[in-house]
N, C-alpha and C positions, 0 to 999 in steps of 0.2 A: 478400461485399463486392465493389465492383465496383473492377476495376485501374485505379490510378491515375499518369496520365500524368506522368512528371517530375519524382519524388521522389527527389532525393537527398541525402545526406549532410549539404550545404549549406541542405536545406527545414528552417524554423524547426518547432519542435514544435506551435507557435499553429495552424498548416496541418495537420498531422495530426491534431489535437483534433479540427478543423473535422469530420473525417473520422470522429470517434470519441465525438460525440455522443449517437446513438443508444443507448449502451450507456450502464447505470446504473452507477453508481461507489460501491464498497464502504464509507460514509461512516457513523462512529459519535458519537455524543455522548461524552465523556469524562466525562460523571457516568449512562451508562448504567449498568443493572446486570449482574452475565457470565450471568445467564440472554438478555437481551438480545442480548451481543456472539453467542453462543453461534448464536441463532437469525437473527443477521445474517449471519456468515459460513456457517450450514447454505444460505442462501438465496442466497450469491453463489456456491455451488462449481461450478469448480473451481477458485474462486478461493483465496490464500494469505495476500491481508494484507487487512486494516479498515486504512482512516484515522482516526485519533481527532481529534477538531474539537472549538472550544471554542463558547460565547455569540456570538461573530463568525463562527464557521463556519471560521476559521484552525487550521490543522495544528498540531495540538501532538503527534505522537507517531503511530506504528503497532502493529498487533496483528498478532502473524503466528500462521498458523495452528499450529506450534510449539508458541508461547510458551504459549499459548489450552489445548492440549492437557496440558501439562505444570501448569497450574492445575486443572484440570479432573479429569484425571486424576493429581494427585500423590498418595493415599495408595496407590496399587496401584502408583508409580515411584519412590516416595521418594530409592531407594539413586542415582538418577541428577539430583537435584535437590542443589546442594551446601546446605548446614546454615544459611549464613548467608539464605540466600534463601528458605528454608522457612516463616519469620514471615512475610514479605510476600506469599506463594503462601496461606495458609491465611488469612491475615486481608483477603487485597482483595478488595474488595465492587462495584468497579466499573471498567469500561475506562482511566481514568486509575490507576488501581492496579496493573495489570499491561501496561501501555504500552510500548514503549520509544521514549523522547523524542528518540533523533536517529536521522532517516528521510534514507533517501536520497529525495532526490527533483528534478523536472525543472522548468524554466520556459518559461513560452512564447515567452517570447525566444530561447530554445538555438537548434542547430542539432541535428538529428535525430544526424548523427555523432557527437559529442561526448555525449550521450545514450546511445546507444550502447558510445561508449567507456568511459564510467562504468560503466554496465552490466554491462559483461563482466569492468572490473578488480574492483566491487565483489561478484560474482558476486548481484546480484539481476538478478529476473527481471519483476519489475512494480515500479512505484512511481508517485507521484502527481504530477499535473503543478498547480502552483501560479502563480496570477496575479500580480499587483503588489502585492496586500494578501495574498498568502499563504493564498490560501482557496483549494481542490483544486478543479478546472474539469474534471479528467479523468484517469484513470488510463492509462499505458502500461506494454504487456509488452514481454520480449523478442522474443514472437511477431509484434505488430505490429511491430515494426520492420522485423524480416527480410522482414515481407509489401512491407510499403512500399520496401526498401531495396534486398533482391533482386531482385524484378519486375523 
């Protein structure tokens, strides 16, 4: 990527998307099925989270690669899976099934700092950046930032 003059703290996130176009953004349907989610995130690695979207393409929820793993693989993990959550691990059949419905995530209105500061206090490390209607326009990591922030 080529260095970018006069990004700071203050640059709204809409100007960094600008910049972050080119890259495909990990985006799932929530009535996929997990052989699906499965071979979308084999296809974005090294990436960690899917967005789940609904009929409008609006965020309803994330898949982190975690969660993904622990469905997948729960009868070889059982003993680390707690009892109550073992019916909805063995019976869900599609990306809204094993979702989790509140996502951190960015707007193109922030300011790149503040983004940031979420970042480091929620310890993620990518999350989705959402428009005015709430549909994902772009994923940021903590890696772009520091690229943009430090420089």
């Amino acid at each position: 990527m080529k260095r970018v003059e006069k990004v700071t703290e203050n640059t709204k996130v809409a100007e960094l998307v600008a910049l972050l176009k080119k890259r495909r953004v990990p985006i799932i349907h929530e009535n996929a099925d997990i052989k699906e989610v499965v071979d979308i995130v084999i296809s974005f690695e090294p990436r960690r989270l899917l967005y789940v979207v609904d009929d409008e393409k609006k965020l309803v929820g994330c898949i982190s690669l975690g969660t993904l793993a622990k469905h997948v693989f729960a009868p070889s993990h059982e003993p680390q899976i707690h009892p109550r959550f073992l019916i909805n691990m063995i019976t869900a059949e599609t990306a809204k099934d094993i979702m989790k419905r509140k996502t951190v995530v960015a707007t193109e209105n922030e300011e790149a700092g503040m983004v940031l500061d979420r970042m480091i206090r929620t310890n993620t490390h990518e999350m989705p950046v959402l428009d005015d209607g709430k549909r994902v326009v772009a994923d940021i990591t903590l890696i772009d930032l520091l690229r943009f922030l430090v420089k």
